[in-house]
FIFIDO-427971 format. One record per residue: residue number from 1; y, x, z of N, C-alpha, C in turn. Coordinates in steps of 0.001 Angstrom, whole numbers, plus 500000, padded with zeros to 6 digits. Example, Ala and Ser with C-alpha at 12.3 -4.5 7.8 and 13.67 -1.06 7.14 Angstrom:
2
    i     n_y     n_x     n_z    ca_y    ca_x    ca_z     c_y     c_x     c_z
    1  494310  513190  507800  495500  512300  507800  496700  513200  507800
    2  497750  512850  507080  498940  513670  507140  500030  512900  507870
! end
This chain:
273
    i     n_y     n_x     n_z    ca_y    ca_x    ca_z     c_y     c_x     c_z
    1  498813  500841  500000  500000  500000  500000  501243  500880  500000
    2  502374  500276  499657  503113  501045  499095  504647  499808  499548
    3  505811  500814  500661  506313  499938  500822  507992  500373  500417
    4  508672  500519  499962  509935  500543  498787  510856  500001  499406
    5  512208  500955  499403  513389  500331  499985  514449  499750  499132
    6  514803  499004  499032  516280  498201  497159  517125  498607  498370
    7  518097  499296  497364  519510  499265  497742  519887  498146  498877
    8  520948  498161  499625  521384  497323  501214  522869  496587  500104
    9  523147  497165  499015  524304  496388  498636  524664  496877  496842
   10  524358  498217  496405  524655  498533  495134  523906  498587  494110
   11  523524  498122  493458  521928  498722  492682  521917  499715  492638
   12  522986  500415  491835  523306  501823  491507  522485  503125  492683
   13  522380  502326  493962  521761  503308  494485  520220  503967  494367
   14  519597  502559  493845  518371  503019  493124  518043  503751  492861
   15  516910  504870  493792  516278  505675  492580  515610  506008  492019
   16  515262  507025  490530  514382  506798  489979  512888  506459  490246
   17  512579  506707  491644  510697  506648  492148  510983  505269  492285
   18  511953  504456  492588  511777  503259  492894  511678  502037  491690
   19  512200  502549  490551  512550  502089  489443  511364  502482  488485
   20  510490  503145  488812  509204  503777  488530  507981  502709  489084
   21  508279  502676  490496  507275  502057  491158  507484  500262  491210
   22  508406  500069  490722  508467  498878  490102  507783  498511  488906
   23  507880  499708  488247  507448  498902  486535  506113  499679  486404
   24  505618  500450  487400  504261  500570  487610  503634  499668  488187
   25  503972  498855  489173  503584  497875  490351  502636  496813  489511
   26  500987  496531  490068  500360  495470  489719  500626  494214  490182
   27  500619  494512  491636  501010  493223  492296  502350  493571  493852
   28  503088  492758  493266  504495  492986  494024  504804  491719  494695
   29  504524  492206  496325  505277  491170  497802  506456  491307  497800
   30  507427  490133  497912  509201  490260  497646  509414  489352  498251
   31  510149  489600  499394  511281  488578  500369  511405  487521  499594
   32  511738  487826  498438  512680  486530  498326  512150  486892  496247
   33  511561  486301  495813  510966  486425  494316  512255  486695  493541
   34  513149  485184  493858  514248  485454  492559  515434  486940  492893
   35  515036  487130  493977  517019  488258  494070  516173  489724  493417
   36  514684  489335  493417  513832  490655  493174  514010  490687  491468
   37  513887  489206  490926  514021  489555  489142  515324  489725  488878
   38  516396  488799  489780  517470  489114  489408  517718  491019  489168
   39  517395  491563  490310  517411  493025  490660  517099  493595  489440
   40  516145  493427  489034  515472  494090  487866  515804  494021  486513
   41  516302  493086  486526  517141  492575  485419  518461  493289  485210
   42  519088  493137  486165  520244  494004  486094  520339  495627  486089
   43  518984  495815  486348  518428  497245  486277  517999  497687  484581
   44  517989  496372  484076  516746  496664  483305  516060  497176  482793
   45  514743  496728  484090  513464  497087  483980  512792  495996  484002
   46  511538  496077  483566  510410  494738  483248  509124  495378  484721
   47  509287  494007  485846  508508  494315  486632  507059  494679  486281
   48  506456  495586  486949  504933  495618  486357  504721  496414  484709
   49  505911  496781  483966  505869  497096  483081  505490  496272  481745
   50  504872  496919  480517  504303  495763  479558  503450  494391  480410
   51  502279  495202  480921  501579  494287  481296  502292  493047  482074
   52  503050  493178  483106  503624  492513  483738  502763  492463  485444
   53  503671  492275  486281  503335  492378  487630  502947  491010  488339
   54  501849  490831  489021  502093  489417  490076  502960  489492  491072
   55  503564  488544  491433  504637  488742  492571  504692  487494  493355
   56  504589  488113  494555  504442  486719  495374  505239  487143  495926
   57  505652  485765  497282  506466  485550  498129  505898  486316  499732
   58  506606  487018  500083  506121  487550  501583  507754  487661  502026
   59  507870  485998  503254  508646  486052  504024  508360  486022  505401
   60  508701  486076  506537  508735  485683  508083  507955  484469  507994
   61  508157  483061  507566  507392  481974  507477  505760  482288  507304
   62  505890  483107  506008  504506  482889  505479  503945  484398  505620
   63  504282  485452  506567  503996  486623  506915  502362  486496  507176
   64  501802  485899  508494  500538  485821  508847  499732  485977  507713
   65  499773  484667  506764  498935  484307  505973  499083  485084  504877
   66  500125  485861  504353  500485  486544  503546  499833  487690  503537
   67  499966  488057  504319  499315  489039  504622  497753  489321  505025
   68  497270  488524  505026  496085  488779  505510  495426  488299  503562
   69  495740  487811  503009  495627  487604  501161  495825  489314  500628
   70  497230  490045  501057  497463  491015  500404  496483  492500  501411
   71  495972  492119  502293  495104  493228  503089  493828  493032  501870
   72  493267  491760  501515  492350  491629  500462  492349  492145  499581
   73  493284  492053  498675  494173  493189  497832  493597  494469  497525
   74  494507  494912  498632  494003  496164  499446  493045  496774  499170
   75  492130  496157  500179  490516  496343  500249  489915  496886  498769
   76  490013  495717  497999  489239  495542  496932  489944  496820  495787
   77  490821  497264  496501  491513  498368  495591  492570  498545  494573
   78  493278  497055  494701  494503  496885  494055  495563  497078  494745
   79  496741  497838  494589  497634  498330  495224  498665  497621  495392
   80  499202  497525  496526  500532  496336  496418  501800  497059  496601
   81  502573  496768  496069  503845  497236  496146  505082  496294  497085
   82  505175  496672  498696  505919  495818  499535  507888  495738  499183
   83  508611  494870  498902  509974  495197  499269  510546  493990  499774
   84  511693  494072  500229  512625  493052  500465  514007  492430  499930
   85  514744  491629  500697  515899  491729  499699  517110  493104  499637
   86  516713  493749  500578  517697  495157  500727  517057  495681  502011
   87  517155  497294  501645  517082  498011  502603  515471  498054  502573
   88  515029  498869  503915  513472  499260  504628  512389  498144  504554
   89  511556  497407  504356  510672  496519  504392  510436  497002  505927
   90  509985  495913  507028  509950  496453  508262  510713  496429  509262
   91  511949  496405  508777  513449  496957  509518  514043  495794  509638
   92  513498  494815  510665  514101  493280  510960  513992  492551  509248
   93  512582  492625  508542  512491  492095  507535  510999  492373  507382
   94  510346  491396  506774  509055  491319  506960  507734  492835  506510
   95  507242  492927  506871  505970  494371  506716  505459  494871  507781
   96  506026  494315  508949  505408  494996  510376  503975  494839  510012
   97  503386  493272  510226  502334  492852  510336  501249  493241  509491
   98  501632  493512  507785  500909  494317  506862  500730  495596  506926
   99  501984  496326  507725  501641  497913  507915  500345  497942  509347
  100  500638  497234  510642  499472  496827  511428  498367  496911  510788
  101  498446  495593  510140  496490  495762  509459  496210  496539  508454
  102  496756  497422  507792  496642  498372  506743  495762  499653  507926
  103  496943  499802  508923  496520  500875  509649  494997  500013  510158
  104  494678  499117  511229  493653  498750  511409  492648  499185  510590
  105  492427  498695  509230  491449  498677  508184  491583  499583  507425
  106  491799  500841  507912  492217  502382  507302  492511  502136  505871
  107  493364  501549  505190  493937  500992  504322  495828  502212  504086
  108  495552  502977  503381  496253  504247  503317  497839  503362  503038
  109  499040  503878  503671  499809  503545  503514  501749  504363  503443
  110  501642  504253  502285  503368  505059  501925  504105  504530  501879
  111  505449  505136  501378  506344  504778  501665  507828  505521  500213
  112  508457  504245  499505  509513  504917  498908  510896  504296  499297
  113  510957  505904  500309  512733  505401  501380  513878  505170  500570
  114  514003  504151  501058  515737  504021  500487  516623  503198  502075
  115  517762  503122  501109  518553  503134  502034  518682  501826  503502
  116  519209  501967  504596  519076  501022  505445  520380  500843  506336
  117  520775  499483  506238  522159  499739  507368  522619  500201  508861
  118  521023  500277  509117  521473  500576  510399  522087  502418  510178
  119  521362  503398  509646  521710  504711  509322  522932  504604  508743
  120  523198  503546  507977  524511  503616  506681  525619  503324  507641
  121  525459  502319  508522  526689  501700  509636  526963  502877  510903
  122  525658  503163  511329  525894  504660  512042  526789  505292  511524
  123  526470  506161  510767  527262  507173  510340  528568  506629  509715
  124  529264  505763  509572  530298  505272  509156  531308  504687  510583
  125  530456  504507  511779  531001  503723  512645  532310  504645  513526
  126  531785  506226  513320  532387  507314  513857  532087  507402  515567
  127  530680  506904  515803  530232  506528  516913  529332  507892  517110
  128  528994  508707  518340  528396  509459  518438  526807  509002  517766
  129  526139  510022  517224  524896  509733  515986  523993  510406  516557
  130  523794  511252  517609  523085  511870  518382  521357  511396  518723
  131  522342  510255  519567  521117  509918  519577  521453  508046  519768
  132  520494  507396  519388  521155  505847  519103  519372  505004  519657
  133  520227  503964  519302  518592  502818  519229  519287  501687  518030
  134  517958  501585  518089  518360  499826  517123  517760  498735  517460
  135  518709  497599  517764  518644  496679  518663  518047  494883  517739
  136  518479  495391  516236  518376  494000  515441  518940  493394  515801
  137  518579  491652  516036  519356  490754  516510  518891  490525  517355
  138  520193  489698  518148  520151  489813  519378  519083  488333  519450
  139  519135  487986  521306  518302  486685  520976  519548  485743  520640
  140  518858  484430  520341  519727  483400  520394  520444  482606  521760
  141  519769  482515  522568  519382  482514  524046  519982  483331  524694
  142  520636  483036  525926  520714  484178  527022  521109  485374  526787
  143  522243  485503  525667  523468  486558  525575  523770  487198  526699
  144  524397  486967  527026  525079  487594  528444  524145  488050  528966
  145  523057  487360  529711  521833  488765  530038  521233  489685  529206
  146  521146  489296  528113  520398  490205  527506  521561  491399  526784
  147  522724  491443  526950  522990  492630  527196  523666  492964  528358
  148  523772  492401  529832  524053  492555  530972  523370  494160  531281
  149  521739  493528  530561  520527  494368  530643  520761  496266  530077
  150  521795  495880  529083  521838  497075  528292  523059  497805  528350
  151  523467  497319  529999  525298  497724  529787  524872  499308  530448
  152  524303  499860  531328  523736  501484  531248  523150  502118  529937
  153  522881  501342  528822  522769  502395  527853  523311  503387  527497
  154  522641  504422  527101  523481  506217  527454  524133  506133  525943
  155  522752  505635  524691  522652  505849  523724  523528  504859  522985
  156  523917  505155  521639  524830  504351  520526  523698  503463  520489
  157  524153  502158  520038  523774  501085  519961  523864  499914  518683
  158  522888  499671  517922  523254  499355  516437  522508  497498  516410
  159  523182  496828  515799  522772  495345  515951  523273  495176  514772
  160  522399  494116  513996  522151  493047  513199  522922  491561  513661
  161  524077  491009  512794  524695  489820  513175  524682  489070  512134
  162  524866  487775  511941  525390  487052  511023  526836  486823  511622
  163  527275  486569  510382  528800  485872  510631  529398  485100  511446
  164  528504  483952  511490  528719  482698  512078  529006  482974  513703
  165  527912  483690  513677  527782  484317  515266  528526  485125  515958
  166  528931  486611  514802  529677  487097  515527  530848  487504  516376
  167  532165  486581  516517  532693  486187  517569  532477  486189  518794
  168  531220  485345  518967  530895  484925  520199  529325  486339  520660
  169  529157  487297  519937  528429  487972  520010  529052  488909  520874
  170  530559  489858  520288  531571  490405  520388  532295  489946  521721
  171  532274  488726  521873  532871  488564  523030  531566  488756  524288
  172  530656  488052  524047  529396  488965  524781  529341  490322  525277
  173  529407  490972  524351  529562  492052  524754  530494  492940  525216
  174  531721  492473  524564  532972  492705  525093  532282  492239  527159
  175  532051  491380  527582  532226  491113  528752  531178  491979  529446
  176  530004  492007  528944  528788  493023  529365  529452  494344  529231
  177  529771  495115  528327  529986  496178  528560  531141  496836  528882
  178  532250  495844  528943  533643  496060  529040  534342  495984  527549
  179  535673  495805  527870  536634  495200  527201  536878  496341  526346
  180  537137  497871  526597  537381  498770  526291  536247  499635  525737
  181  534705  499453  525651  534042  500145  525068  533927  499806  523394
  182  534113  501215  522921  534334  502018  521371  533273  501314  520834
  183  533217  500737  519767  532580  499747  518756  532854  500093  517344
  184  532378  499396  516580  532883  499455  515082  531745  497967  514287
  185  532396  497370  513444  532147  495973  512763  531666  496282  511383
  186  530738  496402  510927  530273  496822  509146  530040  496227  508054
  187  530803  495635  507873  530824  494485  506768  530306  495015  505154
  188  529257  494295  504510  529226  494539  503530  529166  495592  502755
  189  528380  496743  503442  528299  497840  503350  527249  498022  501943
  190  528305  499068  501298  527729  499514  499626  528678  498700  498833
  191  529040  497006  498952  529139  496396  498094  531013  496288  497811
  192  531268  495695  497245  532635  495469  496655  533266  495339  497505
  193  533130  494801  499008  534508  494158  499718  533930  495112  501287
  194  533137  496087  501101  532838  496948  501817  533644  497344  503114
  195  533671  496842  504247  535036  497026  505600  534123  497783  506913
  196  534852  498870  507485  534333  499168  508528  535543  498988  509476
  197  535446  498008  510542  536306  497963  511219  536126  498682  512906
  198  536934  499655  513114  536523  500415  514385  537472  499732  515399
  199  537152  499726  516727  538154  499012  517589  537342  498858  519062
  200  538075  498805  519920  537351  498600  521617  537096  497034  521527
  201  535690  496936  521898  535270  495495  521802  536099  494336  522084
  202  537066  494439  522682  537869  493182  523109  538874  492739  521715
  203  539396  493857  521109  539852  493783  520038  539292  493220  519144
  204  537948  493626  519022  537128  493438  517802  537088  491915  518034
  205  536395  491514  519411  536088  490118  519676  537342  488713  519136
  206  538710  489241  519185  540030  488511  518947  540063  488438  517471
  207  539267  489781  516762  539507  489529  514864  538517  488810  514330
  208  537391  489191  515273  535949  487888  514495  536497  486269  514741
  209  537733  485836  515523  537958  484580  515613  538150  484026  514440
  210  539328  485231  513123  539234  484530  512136  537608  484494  511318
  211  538015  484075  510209  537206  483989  508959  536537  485859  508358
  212  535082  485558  508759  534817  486888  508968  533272  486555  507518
  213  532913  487417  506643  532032  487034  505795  531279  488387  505377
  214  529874  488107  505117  528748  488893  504329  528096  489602  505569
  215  527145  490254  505103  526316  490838  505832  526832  491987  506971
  216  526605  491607  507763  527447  492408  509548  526378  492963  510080
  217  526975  494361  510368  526514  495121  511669  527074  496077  512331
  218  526586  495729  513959  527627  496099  514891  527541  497288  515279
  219  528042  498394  515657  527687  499019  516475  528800  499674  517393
  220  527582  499676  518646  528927  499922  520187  528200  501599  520886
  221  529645  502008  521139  528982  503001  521775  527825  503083  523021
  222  527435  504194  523909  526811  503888  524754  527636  503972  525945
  223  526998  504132  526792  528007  503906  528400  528290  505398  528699
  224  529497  505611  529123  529796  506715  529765  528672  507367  531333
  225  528404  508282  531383  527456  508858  532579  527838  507892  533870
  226  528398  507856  534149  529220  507265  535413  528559  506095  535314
  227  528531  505235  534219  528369  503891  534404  526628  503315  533894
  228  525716  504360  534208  524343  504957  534127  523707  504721  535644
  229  522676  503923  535354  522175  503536  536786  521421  504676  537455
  230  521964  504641  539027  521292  505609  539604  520113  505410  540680
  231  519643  504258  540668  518486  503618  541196  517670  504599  541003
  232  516723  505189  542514  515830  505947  542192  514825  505527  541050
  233  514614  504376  540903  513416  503763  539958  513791  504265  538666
  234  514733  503712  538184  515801  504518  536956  515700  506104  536682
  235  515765  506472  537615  516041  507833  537620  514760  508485  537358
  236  513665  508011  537928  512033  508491  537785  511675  508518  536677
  237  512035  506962  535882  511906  506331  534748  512334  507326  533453
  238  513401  508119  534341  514320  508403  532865  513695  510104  533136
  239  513383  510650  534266  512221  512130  534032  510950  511895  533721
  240  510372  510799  533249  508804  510769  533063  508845  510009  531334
  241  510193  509818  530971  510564  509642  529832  510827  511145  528915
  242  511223  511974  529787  511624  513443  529143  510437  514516  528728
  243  509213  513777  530213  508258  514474  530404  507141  514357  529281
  244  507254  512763  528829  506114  512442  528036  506932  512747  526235
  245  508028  513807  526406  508541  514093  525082  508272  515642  525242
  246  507828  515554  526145  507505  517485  526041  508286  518362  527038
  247  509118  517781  527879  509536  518650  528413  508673  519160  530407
  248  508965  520259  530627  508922  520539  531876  509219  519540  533211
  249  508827  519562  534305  509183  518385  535313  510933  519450  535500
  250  511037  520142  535686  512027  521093  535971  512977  520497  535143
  251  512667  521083  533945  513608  520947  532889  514186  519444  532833
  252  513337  518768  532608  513211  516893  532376  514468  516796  533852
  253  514347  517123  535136  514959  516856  536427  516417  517395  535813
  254  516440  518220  535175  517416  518949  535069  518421  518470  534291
  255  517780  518156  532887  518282  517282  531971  518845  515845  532462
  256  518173  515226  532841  518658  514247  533441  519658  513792  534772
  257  520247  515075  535612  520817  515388  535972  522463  515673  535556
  258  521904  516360  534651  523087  516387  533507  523630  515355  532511
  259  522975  514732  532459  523213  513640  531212  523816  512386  532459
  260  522997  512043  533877  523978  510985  534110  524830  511071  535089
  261  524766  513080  535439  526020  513324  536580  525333  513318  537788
  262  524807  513179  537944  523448  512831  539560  523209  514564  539962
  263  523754  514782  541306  522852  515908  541442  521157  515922  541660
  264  521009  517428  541341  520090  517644  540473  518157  517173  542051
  265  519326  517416  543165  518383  517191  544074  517981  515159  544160
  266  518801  514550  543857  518712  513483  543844  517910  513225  543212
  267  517362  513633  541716  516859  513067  540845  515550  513540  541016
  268  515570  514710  541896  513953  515349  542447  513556  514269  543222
  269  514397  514158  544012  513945  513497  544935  513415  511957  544785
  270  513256  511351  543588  513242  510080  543202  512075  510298  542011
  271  512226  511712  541464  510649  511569  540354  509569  511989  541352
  272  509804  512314  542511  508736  512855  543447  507973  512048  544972
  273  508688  510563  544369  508443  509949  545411  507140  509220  545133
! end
């Protein structure tokens, strides 16, 4: 199996292995069938080549069942070619569940990278890139806790929004993490009306009131050391996190010491309890 990234907004970014592995492709899974011929069309290329390609539908709805048809596939030795409507297959867009049972049923599985917003909005946000997470979307439910939860994050922080939402997302977080923590808004990234708007969340939260449009993503910095929980539990948590990346109990105590300001005996004293 074989899973292919389309451009997040330009065609133009296309490249040639992907435009290859299209018009090689026997049978091709696509988010969404029509934005996939449209794609190709405007590329033009003929999916599948002369012969022509099968192409089915593999969305979130019909993932389960979809997938367990294209593991058959598979098996029997026909190769599928996974994509979506933009960006990573996988990446808050359907392929988790097919890369799962591929691996299960030693069913060999690659990969042709292209581009993804969360990396594209990073590096544009002017947000430390060090080190980050990616959060997708948030729930629908229980905002306010669920990033109450994440207001000690050390790390940059990258989310998936729709429009509609984000106002009241922004102001969420504006209140969880403070009014004043460094953010940036990514509108439409690659495409024609392309906006990165940088600003301390409270700001940001007052401009999503107006009329805000296309594909959004957020990203907020992480929390300053200071504002990093120092709960021994936390603190254990965060040396047996260092430890199981390779480092020394020493080193790991040490590091973590440094990163949230804690002397260095404190933090012994809490991975050693």
């Amino acid at each position: 199996m074989t899973l292919a990234g389309l451009p997040i907004g330009n065609r133009d970014d296309a490249p040639p292995r992907l435009l290859r592995a299209l018009e090689d492709a026997r049978i091709i899974a696509a988010e969404d069938t029509r934005r996939l011929r449209r794609f190709a069309a405007r590329s033009g290329l003929r999916l599948g080549g002369e012969p022509g390609a099968r192409v089915v539908s593999y969305y979130d709805a019909n993932e389960p069942r979809r997938a367990e048809e294209l593991l058959g596939d598979l098996r029997a030795g026909r190769d599928v070619l996974v994509v979506t409507d933009a960006g990573m297959p996988g990446v808050s867009d359907p392929g988790y569940r097919l890369v799962t049972a591929c691996v299960e049923a030693g069913v060999p599985v690659t990969a042709v990278p292209g581009p993804t917003a969360v990396t594209t909005a990073l590096v544009l946000s002017g947000l430390p890139t060090d080190r980050f997470c990616f959060e997708g979307f948030a729930p629908r439910k229980g905002q306010s806790g669920y990033y109450a939860e994440m207001a000690a994050e050390r790390r940059t922080m990258v989310f998936f929004e729709s429009p509609h939402r984000l106002a009241a997302t922004l102001e969420a977080m504006s209140a969880a993490f403070g009014s004043d923590r460094r953010a940036a808004v990514c509108r439409e990234l690659t495409k024609t009306y392309e906006e990165v708007r940088r600003a301390p969340l409270g700001e940001l939260a007052q401009w999503a009131r107006g009329e805000v449009r296309g594909e959004i993503t957020v990203v907020v910095a992480g929390a300053a050391a200071s504002a990093a929980s120092r709960e021994p539990a936390d603190l254990a948590a965060a040396v047996d996190e260092r430890e199981a990346a390779g480092l020394s109990r020493k080193d790991a105590v040490r590091e973590v010491a440094r990163e949230l300001g804690v002397p260095k005996r404190e933090v012994y004293d809490a991975a050693h309890r």
